[in-house]
Backbone as a printed PyTorch tensor [residue, N CA C, xyz], in Angstrom:
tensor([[[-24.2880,  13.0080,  -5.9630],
         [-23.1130,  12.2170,  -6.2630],
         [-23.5710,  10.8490,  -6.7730]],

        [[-23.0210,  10.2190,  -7.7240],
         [-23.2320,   8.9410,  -8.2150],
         [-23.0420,   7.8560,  -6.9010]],

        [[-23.4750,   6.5410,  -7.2990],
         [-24.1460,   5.8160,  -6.0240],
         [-22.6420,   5.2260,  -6.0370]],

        [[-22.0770,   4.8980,  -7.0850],
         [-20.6350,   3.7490,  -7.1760],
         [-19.5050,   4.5440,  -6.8640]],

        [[-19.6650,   6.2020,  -6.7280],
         [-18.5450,   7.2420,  -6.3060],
         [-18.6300,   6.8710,  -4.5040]],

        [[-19.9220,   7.3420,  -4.6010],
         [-20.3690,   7.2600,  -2.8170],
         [-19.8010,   6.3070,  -2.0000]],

        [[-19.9580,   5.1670,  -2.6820],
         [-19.9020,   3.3430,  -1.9190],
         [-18.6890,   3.4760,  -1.9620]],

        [[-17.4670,   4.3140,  -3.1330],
         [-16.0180,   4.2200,  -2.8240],
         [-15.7470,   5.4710,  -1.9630]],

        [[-16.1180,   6.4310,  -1.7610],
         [-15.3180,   7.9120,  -1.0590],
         [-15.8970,   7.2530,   0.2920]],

        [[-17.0980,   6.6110,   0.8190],
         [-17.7630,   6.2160,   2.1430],
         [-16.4700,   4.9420,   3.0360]],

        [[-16.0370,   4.5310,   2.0780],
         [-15.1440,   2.7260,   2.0190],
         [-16.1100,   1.7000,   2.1960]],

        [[-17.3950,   1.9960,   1.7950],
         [-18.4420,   0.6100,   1.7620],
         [-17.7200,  -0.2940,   1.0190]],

        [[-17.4990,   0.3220,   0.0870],
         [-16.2640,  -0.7540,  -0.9530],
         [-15.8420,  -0.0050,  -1.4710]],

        [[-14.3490,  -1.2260,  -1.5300],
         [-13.1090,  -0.1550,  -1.6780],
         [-12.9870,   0.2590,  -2.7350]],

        [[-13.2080,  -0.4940,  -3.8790],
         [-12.7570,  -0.1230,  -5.3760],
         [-14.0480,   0.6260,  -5.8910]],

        [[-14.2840,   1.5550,  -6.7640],
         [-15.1470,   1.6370,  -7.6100],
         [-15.4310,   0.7870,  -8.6580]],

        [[-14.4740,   0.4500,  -8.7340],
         [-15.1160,  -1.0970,  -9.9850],
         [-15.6030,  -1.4660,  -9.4630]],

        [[-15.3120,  -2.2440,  -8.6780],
         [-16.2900,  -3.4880,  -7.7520],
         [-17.7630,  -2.7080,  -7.5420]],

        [[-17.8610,  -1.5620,  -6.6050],
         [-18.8940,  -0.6400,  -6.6240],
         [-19.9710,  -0.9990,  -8.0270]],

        [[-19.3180,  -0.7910,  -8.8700],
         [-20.1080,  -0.5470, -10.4830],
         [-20.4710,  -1.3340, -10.6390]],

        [[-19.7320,  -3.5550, -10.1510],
         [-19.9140,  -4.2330, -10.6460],
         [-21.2800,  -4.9240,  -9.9290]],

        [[-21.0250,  -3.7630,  -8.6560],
         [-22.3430,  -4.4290,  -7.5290],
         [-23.7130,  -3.8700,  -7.7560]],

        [[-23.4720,  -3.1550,  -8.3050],
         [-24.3650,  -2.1370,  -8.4860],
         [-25.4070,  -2.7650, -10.2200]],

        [[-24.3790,  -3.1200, -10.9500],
         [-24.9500,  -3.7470, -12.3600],
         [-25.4210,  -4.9410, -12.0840]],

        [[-24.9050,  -5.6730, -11.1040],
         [-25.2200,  -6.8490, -10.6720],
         [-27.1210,  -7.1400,  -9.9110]],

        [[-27.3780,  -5.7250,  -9.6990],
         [-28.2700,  -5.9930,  -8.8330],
         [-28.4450,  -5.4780,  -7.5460]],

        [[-27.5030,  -5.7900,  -6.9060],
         [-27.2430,  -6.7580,  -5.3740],
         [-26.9450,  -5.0890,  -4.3100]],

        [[-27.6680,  -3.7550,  -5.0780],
         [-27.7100,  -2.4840,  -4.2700],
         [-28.6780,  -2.0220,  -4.7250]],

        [[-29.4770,  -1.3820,  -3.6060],
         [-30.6320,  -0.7010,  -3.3220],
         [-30.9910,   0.2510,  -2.9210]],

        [[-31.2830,   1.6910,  -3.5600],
         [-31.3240,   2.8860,  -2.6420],
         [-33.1750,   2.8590,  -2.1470]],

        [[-33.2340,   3.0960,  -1.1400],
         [-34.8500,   3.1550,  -0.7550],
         [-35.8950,   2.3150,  -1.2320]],

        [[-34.7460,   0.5310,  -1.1940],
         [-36.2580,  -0.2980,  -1.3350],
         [-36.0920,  -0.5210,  -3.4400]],

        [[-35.2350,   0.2910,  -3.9250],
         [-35.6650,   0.1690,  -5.4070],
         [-34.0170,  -0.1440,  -5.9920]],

        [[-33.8790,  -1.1880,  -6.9060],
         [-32.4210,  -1.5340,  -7.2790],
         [-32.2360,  -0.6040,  -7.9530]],

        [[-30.6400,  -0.0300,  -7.8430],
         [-29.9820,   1.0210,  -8.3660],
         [-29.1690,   0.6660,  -9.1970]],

        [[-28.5440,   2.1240, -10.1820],
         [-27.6160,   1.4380, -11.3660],
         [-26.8120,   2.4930, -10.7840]],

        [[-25.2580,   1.9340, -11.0950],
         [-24.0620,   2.9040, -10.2370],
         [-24.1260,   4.4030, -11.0210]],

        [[-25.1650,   4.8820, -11.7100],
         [-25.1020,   6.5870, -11.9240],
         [-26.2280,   7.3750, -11.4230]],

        [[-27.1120,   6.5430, -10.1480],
         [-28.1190,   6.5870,  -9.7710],
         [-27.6020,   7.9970,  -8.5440]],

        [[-28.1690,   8.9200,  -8.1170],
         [-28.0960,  10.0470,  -7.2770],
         [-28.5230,   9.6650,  -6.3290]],

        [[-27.1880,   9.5730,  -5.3710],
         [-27.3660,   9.8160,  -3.7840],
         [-27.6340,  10.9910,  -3.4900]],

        [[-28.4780,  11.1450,  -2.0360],
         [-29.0000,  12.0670,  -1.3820],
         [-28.4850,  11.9800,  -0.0940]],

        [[-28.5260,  12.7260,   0.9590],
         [-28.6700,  12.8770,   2.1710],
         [-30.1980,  12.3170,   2.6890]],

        [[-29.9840,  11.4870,   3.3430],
         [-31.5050,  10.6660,   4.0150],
         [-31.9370,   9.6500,   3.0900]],

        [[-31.3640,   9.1150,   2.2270],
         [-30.9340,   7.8750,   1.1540],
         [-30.7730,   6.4940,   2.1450]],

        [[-31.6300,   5.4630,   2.3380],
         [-31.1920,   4.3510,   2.8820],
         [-30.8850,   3.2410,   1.7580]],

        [[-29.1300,   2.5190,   1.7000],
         [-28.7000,   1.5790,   0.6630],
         [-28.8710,   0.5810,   1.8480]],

        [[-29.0060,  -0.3020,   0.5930],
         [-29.0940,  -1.6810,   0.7400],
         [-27.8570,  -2.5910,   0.3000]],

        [[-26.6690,  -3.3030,   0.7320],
         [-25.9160,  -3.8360,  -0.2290],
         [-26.1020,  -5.2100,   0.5330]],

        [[-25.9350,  -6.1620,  -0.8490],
         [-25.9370,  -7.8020,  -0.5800],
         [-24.7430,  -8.4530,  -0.7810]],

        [[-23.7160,  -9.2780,   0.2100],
         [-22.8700,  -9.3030,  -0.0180],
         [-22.8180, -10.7250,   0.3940]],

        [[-22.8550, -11.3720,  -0.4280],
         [-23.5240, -13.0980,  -0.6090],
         [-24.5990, -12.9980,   0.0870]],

        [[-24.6360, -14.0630,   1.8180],
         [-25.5990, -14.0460,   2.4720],
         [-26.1500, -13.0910,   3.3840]],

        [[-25.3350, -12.1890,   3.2390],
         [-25.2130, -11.0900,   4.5340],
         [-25.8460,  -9.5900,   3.4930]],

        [[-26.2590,  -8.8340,   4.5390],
         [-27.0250,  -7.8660,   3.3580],
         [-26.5460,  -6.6040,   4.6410]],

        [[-26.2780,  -5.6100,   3.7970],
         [-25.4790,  -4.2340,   4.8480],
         [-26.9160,  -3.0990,   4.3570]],

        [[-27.1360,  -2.6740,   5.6090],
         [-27.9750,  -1.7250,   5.5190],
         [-27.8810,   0.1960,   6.0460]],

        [[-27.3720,   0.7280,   5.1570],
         [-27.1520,   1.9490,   6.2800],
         [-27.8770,   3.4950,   5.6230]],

        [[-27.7370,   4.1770,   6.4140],
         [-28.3070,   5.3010,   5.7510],
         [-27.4510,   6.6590,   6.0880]],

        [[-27.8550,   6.8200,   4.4680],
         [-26.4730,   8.1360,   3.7210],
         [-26.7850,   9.5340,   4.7190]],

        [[-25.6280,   9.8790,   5.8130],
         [-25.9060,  11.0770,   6.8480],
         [-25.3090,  12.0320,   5.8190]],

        [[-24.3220,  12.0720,   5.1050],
         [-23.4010,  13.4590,   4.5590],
         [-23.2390,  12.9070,   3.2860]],

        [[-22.7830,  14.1740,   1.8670],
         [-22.2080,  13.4390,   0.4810],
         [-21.2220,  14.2980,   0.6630]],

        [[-20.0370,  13.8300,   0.4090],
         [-18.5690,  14.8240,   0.1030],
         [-17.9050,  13.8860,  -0.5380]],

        [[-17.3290,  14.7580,  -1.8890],
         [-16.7510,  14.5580,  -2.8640],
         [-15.6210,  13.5470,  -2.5400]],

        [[-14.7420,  13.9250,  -1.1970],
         [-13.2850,  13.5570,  -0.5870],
         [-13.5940,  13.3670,   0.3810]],

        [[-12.8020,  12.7020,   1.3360],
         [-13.1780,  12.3160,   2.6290],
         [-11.7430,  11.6680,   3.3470]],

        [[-11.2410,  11.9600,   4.2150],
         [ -9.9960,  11.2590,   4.6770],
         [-10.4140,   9.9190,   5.7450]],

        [[ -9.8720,   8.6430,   5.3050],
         [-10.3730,   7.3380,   5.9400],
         [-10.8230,   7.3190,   7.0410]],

        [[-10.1130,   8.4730,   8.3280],
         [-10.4020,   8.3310,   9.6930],
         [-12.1250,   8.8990,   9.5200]],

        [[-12.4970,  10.2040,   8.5170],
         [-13.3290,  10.3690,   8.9340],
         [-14.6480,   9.7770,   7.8070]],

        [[-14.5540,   8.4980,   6.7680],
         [-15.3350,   8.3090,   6.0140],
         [-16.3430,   7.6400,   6.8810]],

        [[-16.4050,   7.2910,   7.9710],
         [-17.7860,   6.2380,   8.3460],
         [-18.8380,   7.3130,   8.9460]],

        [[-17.7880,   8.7370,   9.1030],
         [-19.2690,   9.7620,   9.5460],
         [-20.2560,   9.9490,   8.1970]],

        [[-19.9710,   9.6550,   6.8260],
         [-20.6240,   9.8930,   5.8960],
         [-22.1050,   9.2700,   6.0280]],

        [[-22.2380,   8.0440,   6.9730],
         [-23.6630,   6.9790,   7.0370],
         [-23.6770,   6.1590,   8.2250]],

        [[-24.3650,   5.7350,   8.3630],
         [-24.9560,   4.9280,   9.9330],
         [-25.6340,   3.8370,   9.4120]],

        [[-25.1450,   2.6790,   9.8360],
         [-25.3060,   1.5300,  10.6070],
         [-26.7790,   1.2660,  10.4520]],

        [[-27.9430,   0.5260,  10.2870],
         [-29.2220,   0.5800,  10.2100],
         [-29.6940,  -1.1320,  10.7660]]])
């Protein structure tokens, strides 16, 4: 699955624009290496996102296409 689909079906962020814009920007990282939002998530994928001073670190447990809100945070863990 694309990295800027993921970051929106997960609710890392909400919009996919924004996703795309974070992603062109720089400021996301899959495993240590900056990503461009058509970059392939995996299962066992650790992102990096920078969100001014604060930087979110978690790692990708599941990829599904759809996901209903209650259950999007089982998609990744907390790091």
């Amino acid at each position: 699955m694309r990295l800027d689909k993921y970051l929106k079906v997960s609710r890392l962020i909400k919009r996919r624009t924004v996703a795309n814009e974070a992603c062109d920007g720089g400021r996301v990282t899959i495993n240590g290496r900056v990503a461009k939002a058509s970059a392939e998530v995996k299962q066992g994928d650790v992102i990096a996102i920078s969100f001014g001073n604060r930087e979110v670190k978690v790692e990708v447990l599941d990829v599904q296409e759809t996901v209903k809100k209650e259950a999007a945070a089982e998609l990744f863990r907390y790091l």
